[in-house]
C-alpha angles and dihedrals in degrees: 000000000000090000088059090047083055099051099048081054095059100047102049086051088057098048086066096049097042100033110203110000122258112262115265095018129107132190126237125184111227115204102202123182113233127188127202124257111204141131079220102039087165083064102053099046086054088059093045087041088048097049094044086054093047099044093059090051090048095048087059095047089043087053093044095045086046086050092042086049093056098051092047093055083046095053084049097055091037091058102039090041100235124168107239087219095052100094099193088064099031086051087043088055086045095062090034078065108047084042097059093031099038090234150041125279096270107044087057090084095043085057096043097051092040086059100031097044096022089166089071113098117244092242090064096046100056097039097056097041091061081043097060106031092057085055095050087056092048086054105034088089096060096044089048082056102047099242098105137026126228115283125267121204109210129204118274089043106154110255115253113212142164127283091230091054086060116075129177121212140162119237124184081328111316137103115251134186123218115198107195113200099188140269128099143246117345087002092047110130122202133164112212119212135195110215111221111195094187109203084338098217092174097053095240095151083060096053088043091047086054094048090058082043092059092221108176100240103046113075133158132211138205113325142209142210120228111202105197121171103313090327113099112200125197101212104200124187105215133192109229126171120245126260111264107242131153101243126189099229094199086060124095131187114207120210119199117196117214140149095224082052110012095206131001133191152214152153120240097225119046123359111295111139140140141181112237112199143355132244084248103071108050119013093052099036096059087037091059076048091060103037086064096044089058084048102055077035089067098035090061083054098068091035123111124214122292150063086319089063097046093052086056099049092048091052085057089055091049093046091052097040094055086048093052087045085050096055091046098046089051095044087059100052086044100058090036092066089047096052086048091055084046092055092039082052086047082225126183103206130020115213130208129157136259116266104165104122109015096094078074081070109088095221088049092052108085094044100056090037087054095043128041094230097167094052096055087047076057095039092052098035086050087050096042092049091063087055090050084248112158111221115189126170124241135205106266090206105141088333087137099039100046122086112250096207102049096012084240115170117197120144110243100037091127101061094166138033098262107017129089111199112191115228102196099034105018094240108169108199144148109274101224090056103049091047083046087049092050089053093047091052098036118121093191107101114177129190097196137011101261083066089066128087097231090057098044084053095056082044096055098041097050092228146074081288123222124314103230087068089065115124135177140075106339130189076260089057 
């Protein structure tokens, strides 16, 4: 979990530095171990122990100033009746603001962490303001509109920093790290890693190797630094180019998310298609996963203080941890198969549907809570990119209860879990497929959910809208 928090952070961090990314370039995050090289190791694990326990802290005072920011300007409006659309007021209000506070909205909360927490280097503060303030923005829409709640940062966050504070070298043949926290000359402080790449499956010495090299398509943006148990990760979002394949651009591949079958897939032209996953695998297992997390649960309850307790708190860690790890580990070897009967299509674009906002829907809850949906979207669109495989999202709305040979909609084509009966032609064919095929053939690309139909309709109605408008991944899949 915290390695996927990490990695939105990056990315959205270095969305800011980069801008859009070059053509035929994709960007991979390399978690790389690093161990610490020191004559007083103690020491500098004091200082590493001391920034991760202030940067949590500092996320949630940057978010709430943020919050406290944006009621102030509302009140504002609110008592001086000022339409909110009208710029020269809403500009004149701006600079009322940096006058009477000496700076604009978001450098109040630099300036408040770097008095409030003043052990924290320079490089972190201002890294994970911007951080956290971009993903304020992203969410202050949805706060504004009751379907989310202000943000909270929890200890054991990753530690955003700057690019420049993060400098490869070579040493008597191996890869370190130096994490300058700021200060100059004599006062200068600076933490010096050894990177250790272990069997190196994913080739990362290599990408590091041609950073220090400065060859031109191989880039790497702001960093951060996982501190996990007694393992310290550098998570570095890296600019790779694309394989070079010959993709037919006209060609889609669909992708329907289920539990039953937990991905499904098929090519929008001919008849290529194949079913990823079973129940089995993953819906049970992490099931069995939770049932013994509730029962060492209930077990701490009754517990009294002492070494007993603690046992039994660290066995729910491990239990969650290893619940977390399983998920992970399952949403990898998911969206790699996708991405491989991409590449065997030869396939140009790989389509999925939109699921950002219908865990808010009571029947979808428990599927997206019991699944990380959204991390295996990242996972395949991370995969697909290397292969210079486009991925774009699509609206779900009746995707799985519409025929994908006439484009028939009747309610109660699928009469059974895994069967799709056409009203209007007779088809007979597996539902998963013919929602997969519907994806694979949709025009309809959307970049956020009040693009998508389901969503227009809630909007218009005023209400939670009617059920049978409800898309997304379903028990049927």
């Amino acid at each position: 979990m915290l390695g996927g928090v990490a990695v939105r952070y990056s990315l959205v961090l270095m969305g800011i530095q980069w801008g859009m990314a070059k053509e035929n370039t994709h960007v991979r995050t390399l978690k790389l171990k690093l161990s610490v090289v020191a004559e007083d190791k103690k020491a500098v694990w004091k200082r590493i122990y001391q920034i991760t326990s202030d940067a949590w802290k500092a996320a949630n005072w940057i978010a709430s100033g943020q919050y406290l920011n944006d009621q102030m300007i509302r009140r504002v409006y609110a008592r001086r009746k000022i339409d909110p659309t009208n710029m020269e007021s809403v500009q004149k209000v701006e600079e009322e603001f940096a006058t009477f506070f000496g700076t604009k909205r978001q450098a109040t909360t630099e300036r408040d962490i770097k008095q409030e927490f003043p052990d924290l280097p320079s490089c972190v503060t201002n890294s994970l303001n911007q951080v956290v303030v971009a993903s304020y923005g992203k969410e202050k829409r949805d706060m504004l509109a009751g379907t989310r709640s202000l943000r909270s940062y929890r200890q054991g966050m990753p530690v955003q920093t700057s690019k420049a504070s993060i400098e490869f070298s070579v040493v008597d043949g191996e890869h370190v790290v130096t994490w300058k926290l700021g200060g100059h000359g004599d006062k200068a402080e600076h933490i010096t890693f050894r990177v250790y790449y272990g069997r190196d499956k994913a080739n990362f010495r290599l990408i590091v190797q041609r950073i220090l090299d400065g060859e031109q398509d191989y880039d790497y943006s702001a960093p951060t630094i996982q501190l996990k148990d007694r393992d310290l990760f550098l998570l570095l979002p890296v600019r790779e180019p694309n394989q070079d394949r010959k993709l037919n651009p006209d060609l889609s591949v669909g992708v329907d998310l289920g539990v039953v079958c937990p991905a499904y897939v098929a090519a929008s032209e001919g008849t290529a298609r194949r079913p990823i996953g079973f129940e089995d695998d993953l819906l049970k297992t992490r099931m069995q996963m939770q049932w013994r997390h509730r029962r060492l649960q209930a077990s701490v309850v009754s517990a009294r203080g002492g070494h007993g307790r603690e046992r039994k708190t660290r066995a729910m860690e491990r239990v969650k941890e290893a619940e977390r790890n399983f998920v992970h580990s399952y949403n990898h070897m998911i969206s790699k198969r996708v991405v491989e009967f991409a590449v065997q299509q030869a396939a140009g674009t790989i389509k999925m549907e939109m699921l950002e906002g219908f865990g808010e829907e009571e029947s979808q809850a428990f599927i997206l809570r019991n699944w990380s949906y959204f991390e295996l979207q990242r996972l395949i669109k991370e995969k697909a990119l290397r292969e210079g495989i486009k991925v774009v999202l699509v609206d779900p709305f009746h995707t799985s209860q519409t025929c994908s040979q006439c484009g028939n909609y009747t309610e109660g084509q699928r009469p059974e879990q895994a069967k799709f009966l056409c009203a209007a032609c007779g088809a007979d064919l597996n539902a998963d497929y013919n929602a997969a095929l519907n994806i694979a053939r949709s025009s309809r690309v959307v970049t956020k959910k009040e693009e998508c139909e389901y969503h227009k309709l809630k909007q218009r109605s005023g209400h939670d809208g009617d059920q049978t408008y409800a898309a997304g991944p379903t028990a049927e899949g």
